[in-house]
N, C-alpha and C positions, 0 to 999 in steps of 0.2 A: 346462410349467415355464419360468418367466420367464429370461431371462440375464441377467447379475449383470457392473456392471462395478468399475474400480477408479481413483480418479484420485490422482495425486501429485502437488504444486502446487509449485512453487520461487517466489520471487520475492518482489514487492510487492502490497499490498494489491489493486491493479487485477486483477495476476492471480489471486486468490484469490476475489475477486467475479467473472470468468471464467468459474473453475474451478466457483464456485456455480452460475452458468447453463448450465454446460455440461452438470450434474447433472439439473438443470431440461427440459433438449433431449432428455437420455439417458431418464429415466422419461418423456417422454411418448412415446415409443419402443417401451415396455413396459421398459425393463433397471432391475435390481435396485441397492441401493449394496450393495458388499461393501468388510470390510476386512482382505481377506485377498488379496495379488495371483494367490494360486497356484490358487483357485475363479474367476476371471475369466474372462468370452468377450470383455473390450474391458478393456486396459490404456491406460490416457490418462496420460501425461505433458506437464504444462501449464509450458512452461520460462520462464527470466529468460539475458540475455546480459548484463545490466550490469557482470558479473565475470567474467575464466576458469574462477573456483570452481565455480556452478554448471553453464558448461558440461563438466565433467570429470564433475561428478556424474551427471548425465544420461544421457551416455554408459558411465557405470557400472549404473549402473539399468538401461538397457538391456541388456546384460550377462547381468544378473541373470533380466531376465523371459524375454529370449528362451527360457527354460528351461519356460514355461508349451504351447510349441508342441508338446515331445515327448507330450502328455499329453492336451493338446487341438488338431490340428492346425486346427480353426476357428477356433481364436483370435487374435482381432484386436488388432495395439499399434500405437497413434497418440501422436502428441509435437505438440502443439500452443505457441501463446506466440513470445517472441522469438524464442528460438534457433531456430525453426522458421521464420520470418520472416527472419532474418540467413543462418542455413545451406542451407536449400533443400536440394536434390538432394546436397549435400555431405554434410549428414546421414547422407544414404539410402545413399551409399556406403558410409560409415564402420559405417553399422549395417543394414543388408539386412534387418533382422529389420524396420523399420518399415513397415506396413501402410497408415496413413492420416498424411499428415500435412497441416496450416493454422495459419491465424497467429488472430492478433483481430480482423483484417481478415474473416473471412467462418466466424464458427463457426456462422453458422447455417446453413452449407451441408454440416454434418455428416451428419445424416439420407442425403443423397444422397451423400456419401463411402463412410459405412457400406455402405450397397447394391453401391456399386462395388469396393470391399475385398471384400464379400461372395461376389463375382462373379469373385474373383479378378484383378484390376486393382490399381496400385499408385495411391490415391487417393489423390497428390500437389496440393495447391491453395493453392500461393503465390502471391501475386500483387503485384506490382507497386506497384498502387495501391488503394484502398478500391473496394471496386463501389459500384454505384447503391443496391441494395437495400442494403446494411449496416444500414441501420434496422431494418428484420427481425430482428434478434436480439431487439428491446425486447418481441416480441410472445411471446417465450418464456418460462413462468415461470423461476421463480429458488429454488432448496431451496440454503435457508440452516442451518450451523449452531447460529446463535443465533439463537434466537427472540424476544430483544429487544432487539437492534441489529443492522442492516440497514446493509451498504455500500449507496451507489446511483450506480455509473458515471455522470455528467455529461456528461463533454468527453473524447473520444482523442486520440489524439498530442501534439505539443510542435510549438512554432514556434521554440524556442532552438536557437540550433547550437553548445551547447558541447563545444568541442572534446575533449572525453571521451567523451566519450555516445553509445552508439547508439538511442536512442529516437526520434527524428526515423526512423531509417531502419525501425526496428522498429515501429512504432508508427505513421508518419506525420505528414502536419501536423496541426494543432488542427482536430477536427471538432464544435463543440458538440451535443450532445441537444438537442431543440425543450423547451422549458420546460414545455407541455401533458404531452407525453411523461413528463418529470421528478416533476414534481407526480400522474399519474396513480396510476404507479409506488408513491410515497411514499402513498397515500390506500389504495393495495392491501394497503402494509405495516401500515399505522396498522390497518387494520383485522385482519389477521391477528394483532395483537397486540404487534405491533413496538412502543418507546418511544424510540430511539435513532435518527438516521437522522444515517451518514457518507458526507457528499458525498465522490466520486473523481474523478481526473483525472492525468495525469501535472503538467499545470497546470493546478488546478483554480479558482485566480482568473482566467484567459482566458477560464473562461466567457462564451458570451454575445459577445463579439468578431467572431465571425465569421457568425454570423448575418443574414439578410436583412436585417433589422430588429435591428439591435444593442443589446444588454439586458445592463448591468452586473451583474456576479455579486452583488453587494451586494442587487440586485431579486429575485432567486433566494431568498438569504435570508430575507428577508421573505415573500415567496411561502410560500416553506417552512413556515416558525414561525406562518404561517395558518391550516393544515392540523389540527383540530382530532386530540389524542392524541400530535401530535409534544410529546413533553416533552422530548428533547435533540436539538442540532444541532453535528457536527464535519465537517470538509473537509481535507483533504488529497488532494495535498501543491500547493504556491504556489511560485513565483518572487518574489524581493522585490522586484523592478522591477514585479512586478502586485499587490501587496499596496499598492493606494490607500487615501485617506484613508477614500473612502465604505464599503469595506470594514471598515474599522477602527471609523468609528462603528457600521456595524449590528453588529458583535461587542459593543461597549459597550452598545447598547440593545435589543437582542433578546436575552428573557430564557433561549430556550432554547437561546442559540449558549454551547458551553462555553467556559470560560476555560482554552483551552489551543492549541497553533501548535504544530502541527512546518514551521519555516520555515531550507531548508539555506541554509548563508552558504559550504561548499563550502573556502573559505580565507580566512587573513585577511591574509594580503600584495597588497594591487595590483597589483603585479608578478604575483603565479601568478595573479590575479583574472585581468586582462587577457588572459595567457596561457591561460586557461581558457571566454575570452569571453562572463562572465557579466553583461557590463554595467551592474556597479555595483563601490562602491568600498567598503573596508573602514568609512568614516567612512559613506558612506550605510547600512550596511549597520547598525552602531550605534545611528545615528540613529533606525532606522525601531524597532527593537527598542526602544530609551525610548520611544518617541511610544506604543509599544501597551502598554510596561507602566503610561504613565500615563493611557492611556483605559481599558484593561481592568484594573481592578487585582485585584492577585492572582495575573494570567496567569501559567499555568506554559509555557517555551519548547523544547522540543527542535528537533535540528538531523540537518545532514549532512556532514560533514569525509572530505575525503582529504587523504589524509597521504603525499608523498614525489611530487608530479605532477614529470612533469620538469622539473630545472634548481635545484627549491626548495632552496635554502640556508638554513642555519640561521637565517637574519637572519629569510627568509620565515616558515619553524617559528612563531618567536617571537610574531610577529603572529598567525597560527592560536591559539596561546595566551593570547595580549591578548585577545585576543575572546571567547575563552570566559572569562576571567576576569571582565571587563567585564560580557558577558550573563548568565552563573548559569545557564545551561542546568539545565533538571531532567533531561535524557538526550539522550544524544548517542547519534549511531551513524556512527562513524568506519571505513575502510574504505582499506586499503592500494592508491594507484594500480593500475591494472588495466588494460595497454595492451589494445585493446578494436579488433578489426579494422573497417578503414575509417575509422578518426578520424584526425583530424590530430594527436592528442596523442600517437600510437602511434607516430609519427617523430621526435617533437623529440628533442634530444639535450641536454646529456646525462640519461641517467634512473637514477634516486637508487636508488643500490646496495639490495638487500633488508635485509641488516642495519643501513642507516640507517632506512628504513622501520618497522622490530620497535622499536630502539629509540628512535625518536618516537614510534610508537604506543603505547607501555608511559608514556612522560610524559604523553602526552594523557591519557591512560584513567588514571594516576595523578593527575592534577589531577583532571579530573570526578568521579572518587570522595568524595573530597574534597568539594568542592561538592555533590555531588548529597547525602551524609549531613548535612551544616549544612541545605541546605535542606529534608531532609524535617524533620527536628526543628520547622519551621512549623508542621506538621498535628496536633503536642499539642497546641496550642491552639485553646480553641473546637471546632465541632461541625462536621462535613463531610457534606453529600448524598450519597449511595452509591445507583447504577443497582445491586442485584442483578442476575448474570448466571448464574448455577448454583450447584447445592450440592455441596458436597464432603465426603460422611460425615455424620454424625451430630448437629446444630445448626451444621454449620460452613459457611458463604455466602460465594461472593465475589463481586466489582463494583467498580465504577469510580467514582472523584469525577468531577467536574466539569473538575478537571484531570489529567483521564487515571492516574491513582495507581491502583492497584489494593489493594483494600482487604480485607480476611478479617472477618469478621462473625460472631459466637455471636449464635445466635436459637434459642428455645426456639419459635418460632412458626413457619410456613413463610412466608417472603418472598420468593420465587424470583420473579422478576419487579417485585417493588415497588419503588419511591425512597422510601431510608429516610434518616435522620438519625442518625449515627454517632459517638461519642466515641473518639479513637485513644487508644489506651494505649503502644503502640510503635508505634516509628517506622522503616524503613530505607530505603533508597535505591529498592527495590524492593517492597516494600509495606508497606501499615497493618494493625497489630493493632488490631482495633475491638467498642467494644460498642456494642448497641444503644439508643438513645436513645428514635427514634420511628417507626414509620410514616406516612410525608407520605402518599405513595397508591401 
């Protein structure tokens, strides 16, 4: 009888493509997926520290599972991801119930954790630094589930130091994937029937930077959009200080890079920029956002806003507001400062009471509303590409444009996989009511 594991993912996209490989590591293993934590022999917890939120969740969850050991005392719970990277041995106090734990830095050294958990050992393996082999995870498959889009890790860590973030410490500096590597990957997918391939990276235009031979993420592109079957290409997430020009034209001329950017501007006062040392300026920050909606037109733009870093007065607020009034984001994702141990922003003084926080975030997320329902009212008009991605009931399909929308589809035909061609009938902030037009392929 096979053993059955369980994973629970927090976070961003990178650890969610992780958490896919990690699935990948675990079946050639022989272990089962289950979704049910309480039949588990291996509880994985794949954490995020970007906020206190998730890590309060975490340690709830933990919590919870420990309750699987009366039942099964073989049973194994590992917490892998940042928190597991940031807390270390801290963890392991706060929760004794963890068996195995590692960061991203070496999940391919699971298999031999296991054994050692197995063994009755506490297979703790945080480290420091990246190892030598860390390329070794790329040899592991990957159970994904959407069978037609495909995240594909690029680049780890960050080479920014801003002074919020623990990514640099969790994640480390920028290590690119070799481009053979990349492209292998992607030929593996295309043929398992993948349509969609989203490049990942915490900075995924650094690609390519640090490489022996240094190769502009822009070449990547291209490379990519080579690959016969790739019909879409999207990358998150960027820095706008790496979002170059060459970049920007291969979005305009590569037919299968979508017309969409999630690119964070973080704030819009100079002041908390500076303070935030994100190395550009509210005006550059503008700037760059026209130059792409007048190469790529149409782009739809989402972002990253915190709201309340220390010190920001309302004069700062304000500017955060200009900017998104200015830009027309189709979606934001705004997030109340979050002192974040080991940063420098976790000391500045002074920091902006919580109830100032609640109520700029309720103004923020009242403007974007706002904006975000004028702009979908766009998508009545004329006919939109729709990636099918599953069906839901009985002729009911949904999928994605080209600009990330998520769109609902009546088809009397099955299109689970196809690029179709869609007429919206409604419109909201959050999806298209659509019919069917045509089958492109």
């Amino acid at each position: 009888m096979s053993k059955k594991f369980f994973i629970k993912t927090f976070g961003c996209q990178m650890n969610f493509n992780d958490s896919e490989r990690i699935r990948g590591i675990l079946r050639t293993l022989g272990y089962e997926p289950t979704d049910r934590w309480e039949e588990a022999d291996l509880i994985l917890l794949n954490t995020c520290t970007i906020r206190e939120k998730p890590d309060q969740k975490v340690l709830t969850h933990l919590g919870e599972y420990k309750k699987i050991k009366e039942k099964n005392p073989n049973a194994l719970i590992a917490v892998s991801g940042c928190l597991a990277q940031r807390a270390g041995w801290e963890l392991v106090q706060k929760a004794p119930v963890i068996d195995i734990m590692f960061s991203s830095f070496n999940m391919h050294q699971l298999p031999e954790l296991i054994n050692q958990a197995q063994a009755g050992y506490k297979a703790i393996a945080i480290l420091e630094t990246p190892p030598e082999d860390e390329d070794k995870v790329w040899e592991y498959p990957v159970e994904r589930d959407n069978p037609y889009c495909a995240y594909v890790t690029i680049i780890k860590g960050c080479d920014k130091d801003c002074t919020y973030c623990v990514v640099p410490r969790t994640r480390g500096r920028e290590r690119s994937r070799p481009m053979e590597s990349i492209l292998e990957e992607v030929k593996r997918l295309v043929d398992d029937g993948v349509r969609e391939i989203h490049l990942l990276g915490q900075n995924v235009t650094a690609w390519g930077k640090d490489l022996p031979k240094p190769i502009p993420f822009s070449e990547l592109l291209y490379e990519v959009s080579k690959i016969e079957g790739v019909e879409r290409i999207r990358f998150t997430t960027g820095h706008p200080i790496d979002l170059t020009d060459d970049i920007i034209e291969a979005m305009a001329t590569i037919p299968q890079v979508c017309d969409a950017l999630h690119l964070p501007f973080q704030a819009g006062s100079n002041r908390i920029l500076e303070l935030m040392d994100r190395k550009y300026t509210k005006e550059f920050y503008l700037e760059l956002t026209q130059k792409l909606k007048e190469k790529v037109k149409g782009i739809a733009l989402s972002t990253d806003i915190i709201v309340g870093f220390p010190t920001e007065t309302e004069e700062d607020f304000e500017h955060t507001l200009d900017v998104v009034r200015k830009v027309r984001f189709e979606q934001i994702f705004s997030f109340k400062f979050s002192p974040r141990p080991g940063t420098p922003a976790k000391d500045m003084e002074p920091q902006v009471p919580d109830d100032v926080k609640i109520e700029r975030m309720k103004r923020l997320l009242d403007l974007q509303k706002e904006i975000s329902s004028e702009l979908a009212q766009r998508y009545l008009k004329g006919t939109w590409e729709v990636l099918i991605e599953e069906k839901r009931g009985d002729d009911i399909y949904v999928g994605r444009t080209t600009t990330n929308k998520w769109a609902t589809v009546k088809a009397k035909e099955d299109i689970i996989g196809k690029l179709v061609r869609v007429k919206v009938y409604k419109a909201t902030p959050f999806n298209l009511d659509c019919e069917l037009v045509e089958v492109v392929r």
